[in-house]
C-alpha positions in Angstrom: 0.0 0.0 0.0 1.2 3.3 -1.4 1.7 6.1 1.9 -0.1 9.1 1.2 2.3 11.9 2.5 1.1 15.2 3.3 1.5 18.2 1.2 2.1 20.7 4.0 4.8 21.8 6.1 5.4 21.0 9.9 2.7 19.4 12.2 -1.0 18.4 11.6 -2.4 20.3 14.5 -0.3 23.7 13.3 -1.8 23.5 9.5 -5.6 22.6 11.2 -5.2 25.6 13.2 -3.9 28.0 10.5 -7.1 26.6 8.2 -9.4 27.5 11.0 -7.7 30.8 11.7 -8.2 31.6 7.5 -11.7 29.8 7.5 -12.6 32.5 10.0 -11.2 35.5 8.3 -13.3 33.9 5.1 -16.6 34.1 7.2 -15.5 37.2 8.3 -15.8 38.9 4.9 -18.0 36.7 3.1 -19.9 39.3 1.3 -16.9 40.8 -0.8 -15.5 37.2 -1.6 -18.8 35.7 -2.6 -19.3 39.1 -5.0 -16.5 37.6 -6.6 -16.5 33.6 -5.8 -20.2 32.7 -6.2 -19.0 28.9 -5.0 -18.3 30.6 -1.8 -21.6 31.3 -0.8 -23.6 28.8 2.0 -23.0 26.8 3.3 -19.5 26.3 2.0 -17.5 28.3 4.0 -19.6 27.0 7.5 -19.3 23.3 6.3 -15.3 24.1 5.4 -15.2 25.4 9.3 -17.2 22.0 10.7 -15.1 19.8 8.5 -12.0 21.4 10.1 -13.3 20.6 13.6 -14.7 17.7 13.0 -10.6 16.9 11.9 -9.6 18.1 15.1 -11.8 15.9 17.0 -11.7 12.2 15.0 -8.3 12.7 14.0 -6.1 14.2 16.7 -8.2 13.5 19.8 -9.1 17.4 20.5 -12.2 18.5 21.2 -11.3 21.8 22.1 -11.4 23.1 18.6 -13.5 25.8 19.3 -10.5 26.9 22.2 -7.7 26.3 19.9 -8.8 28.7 17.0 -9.8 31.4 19.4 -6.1 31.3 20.9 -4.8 31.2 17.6 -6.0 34.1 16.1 -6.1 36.1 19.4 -3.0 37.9 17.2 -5.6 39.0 15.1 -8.3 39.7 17.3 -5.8 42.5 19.5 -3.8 43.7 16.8 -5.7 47.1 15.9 -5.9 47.7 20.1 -1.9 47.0 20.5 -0.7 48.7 17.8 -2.2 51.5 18.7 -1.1 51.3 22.6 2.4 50.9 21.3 2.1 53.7 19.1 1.2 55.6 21.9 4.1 54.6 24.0 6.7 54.8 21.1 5.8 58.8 20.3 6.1 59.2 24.0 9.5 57.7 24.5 10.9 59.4 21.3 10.2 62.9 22.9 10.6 62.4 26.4 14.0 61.3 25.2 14.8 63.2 21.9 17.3 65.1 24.1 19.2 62.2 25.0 19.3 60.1 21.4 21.4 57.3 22.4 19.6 56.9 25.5 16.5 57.0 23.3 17.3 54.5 21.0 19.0 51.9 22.9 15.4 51.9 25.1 13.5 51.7 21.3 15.7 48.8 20.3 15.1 46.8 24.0 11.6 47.3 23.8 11.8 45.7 20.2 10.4 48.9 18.3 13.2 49.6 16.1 13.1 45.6 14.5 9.3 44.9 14.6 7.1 48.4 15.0 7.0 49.0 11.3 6.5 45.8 9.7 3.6 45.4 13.0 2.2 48.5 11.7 1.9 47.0 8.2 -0.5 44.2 9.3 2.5 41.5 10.3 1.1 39.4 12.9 5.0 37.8 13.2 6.1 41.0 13.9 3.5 41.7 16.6 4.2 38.6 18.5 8.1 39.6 18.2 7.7 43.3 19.5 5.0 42.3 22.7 7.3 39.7 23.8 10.1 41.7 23.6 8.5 44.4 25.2 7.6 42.7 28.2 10.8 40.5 28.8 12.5 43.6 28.4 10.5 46.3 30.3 12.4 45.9 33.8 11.0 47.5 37.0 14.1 49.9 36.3 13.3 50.9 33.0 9.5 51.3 33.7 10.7 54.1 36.8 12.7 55.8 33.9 10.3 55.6 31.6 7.3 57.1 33.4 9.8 58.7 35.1 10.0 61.1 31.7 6.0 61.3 31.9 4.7 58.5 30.2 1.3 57.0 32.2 2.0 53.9 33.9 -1.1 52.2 32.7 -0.2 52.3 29.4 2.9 50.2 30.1 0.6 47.7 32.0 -1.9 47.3 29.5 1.0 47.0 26.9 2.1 43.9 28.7 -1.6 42.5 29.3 -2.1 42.3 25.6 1.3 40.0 25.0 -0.2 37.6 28.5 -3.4 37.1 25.8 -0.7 35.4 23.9 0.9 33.3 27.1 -2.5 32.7 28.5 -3.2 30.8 25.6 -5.4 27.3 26.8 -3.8 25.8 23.9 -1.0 23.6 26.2 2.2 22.8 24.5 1.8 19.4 24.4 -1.4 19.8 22.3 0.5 22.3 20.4 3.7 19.8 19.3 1.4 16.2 19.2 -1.7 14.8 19.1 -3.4 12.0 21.5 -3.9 9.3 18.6 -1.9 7.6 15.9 -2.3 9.3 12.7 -4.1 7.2 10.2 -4.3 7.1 6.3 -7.5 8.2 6.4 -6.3 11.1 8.5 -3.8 12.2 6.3 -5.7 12.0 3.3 -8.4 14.3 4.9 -5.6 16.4 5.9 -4.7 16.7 2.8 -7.9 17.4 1.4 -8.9 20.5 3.7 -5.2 22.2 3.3 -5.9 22.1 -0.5 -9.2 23.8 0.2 -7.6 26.5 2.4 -4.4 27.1 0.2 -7.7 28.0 -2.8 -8.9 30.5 -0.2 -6.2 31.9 0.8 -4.5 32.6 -2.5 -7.9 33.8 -3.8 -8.7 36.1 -0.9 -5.1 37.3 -1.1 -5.5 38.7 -4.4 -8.3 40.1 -4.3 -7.9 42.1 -0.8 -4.0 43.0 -3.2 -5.0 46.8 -2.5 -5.9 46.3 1.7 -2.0 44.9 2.9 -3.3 44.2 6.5 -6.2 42.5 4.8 -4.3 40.7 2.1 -1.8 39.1 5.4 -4.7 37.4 7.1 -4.9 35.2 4.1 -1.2 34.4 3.8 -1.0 30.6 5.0 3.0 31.4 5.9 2.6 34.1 7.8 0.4 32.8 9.8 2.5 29.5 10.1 5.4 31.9 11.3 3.4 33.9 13.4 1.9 30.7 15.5 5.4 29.3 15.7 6.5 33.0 16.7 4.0 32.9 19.5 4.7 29.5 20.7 8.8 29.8 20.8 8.3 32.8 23.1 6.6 31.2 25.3 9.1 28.5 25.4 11.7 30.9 26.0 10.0 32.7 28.8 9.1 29.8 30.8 12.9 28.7 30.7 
């Protein structure tokens, strides 16, 4: 018997996730896709989403699909919010500190603002996962006394950090995260298979035409959001070292 190997990068439960993450963002702007994708209309796009869960929980053994997407995209779900709370804080420290440049860029480059503000500020969900982990690994009782300190509001700083805990707090363990509870069948694969062909459609579809809306056009990109779970996953690794 032939083994059916699977046409995807890295672990079953990372490319499930990702699908359902994409599904969602599908759902979310069905009226512009099925203007333009007629085969999109219902019930695809809600069958796509049950077959995905339905994966999870015949498959893999989870049954906590539902949880799993929710963490996943919690990126997307706090990334208008963030970026504009670490807007706030960036302007701030550039000015308190404008007088004192090397000061002032050596506190931008700690907090991870000089690597990952811009590309976060174009719609990279990598980059946002990069720059709020940074941030808070970083932002030592010291430095917070400096920074408000120069007049920046305490709070901001706190609420900073409580948006990169969304992304610790995650219910998704690790060891869901690396493996699965049962032995991975044929039939598995092949189903696999079969839904990451449907999402790849989607996503490259969607991608295109959202071409003119960047932070629209990266929720459909299947390897950014690969990096950005991996992103999210190895700082919490690190952090709990």
């Amino acid at each position: 018997m032939t083994t059916i190997k699977r046409k995807y990068k890295g672990g079953d439960v990372d490319m499930l996730t990702v699908s359902s993450a994409i599904v969602e963002h599908a759902i979310a702007h069905k009226i512009k896709l099925v203007a333009k994708r007629t085969t999109w209309a219902d019930p695809y796009l809600p069958n796509l989403k049950a077959r995905i869960e339905t994966a999870f929980s015949d498959f893999l053994g989870i049954d906590n699909a539902k949880l799993m997407r929710e963490a996943t995209i919690v990126v997307t779900g706090i990334q208008k919010e963030t970026i504009k709370l670490l807007s706030e804080i960036k302007i701030q420290i550039s000015e308190d500190f404008k007088k004192y440049k090397i000061r002032r860029d050596e506190i931008l480059n700690q907090l991870g603002f000089t690597a990952h503000h811009k590309p976060a500020q174009r719609g990279s969900q990598e980059a946002l996962v990069q720059l709020l982990f940074q941030f808070k690994a970083n932002m030592s009782l010291s430095l917070i006394d400096e920074i408000t300190g120069a007049g920046t509001a305490p709070a901001l700083i706190t609420n900073i950090i409580a948006q990169a805990n969304l992304l610790k707090n995650s219910d998704i363990t690790q060891e869901t995260l690396k493996g699965s509870r049962k032995d991975i069948t044929q039939t598995a694969v092949k189903e696999f298979n079969a839904i990451y062909d449907e999402i790849i459609t989607i996503a490259k579809i969607s991608a295109n035409f959202f071409k003119e809306d960047k932070a629209l056009k990266e929720q459909f990109s299947y390897s950014k959001a690969i990096k950005a779970l991996k992103s999210s996953r190895a700082a919490n690794e690190s952090e709990e070292k």
